[in-house]
C-alpha positions, 0 to 999 in steps of 0.5 A, spaced: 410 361 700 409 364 694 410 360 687 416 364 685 419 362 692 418 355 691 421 355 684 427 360 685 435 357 686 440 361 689 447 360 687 451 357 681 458 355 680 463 360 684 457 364 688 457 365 695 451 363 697 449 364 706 445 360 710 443 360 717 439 359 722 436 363 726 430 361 733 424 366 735 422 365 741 417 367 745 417 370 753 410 371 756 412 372 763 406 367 765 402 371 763 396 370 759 394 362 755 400 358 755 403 357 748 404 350 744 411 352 742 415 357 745 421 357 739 420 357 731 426 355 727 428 359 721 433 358 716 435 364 711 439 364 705 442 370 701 445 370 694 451 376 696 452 379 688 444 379 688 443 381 693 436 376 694 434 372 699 428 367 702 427 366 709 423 360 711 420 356 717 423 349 718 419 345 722 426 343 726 433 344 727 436 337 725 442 337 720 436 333 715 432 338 714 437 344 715 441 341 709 435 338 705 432 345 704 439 348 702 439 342 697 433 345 695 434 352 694 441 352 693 444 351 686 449 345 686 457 349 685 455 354 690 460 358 695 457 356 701 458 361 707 455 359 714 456 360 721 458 351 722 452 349 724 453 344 729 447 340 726 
């Protein structure tokens, strides 16, 4: 990540701000080296009047992490819009 990533906070008070998670995958048909892990989870967040946004790799899709990093990015106040993330 670059350094204007990790210092920059979407939102304020009244914003709408998205957030998601989204999976990528990999299928190889069993061909070729097996990979160590087929699923990468990554979370997205969107800033709507902006139009700004991070995506970034999470190292699971606990309800911990997810909302450990949305507090990181996300300025308290903030409209939250997500898809009810069941974590």
């Amino acid at each position: 990540m670059s350094h204007e990533t990790l210092n920059c906070r979407f939102g304020g008070p009244g914003v709408e701000v998205e957030a998601d998670e989204t999976y990528l995958t990999c299928h190889k048909y069993h061909k070729g080296r097996r990979m160590r892990s087929q699923t990468i989870t990554v979370l997205g967040i969107y800033e709507r009047d902006t139009k700004l946004g991070v995506h970034l790799q999470v190292k699971d899709k606990s309800s911990v992490v997810l909302l450990s990093e949305i507090s990181q990015f996300i300025e308290p106040g903030s409209q939250i819009i997500s898809d009810a993330m069941a974590s």
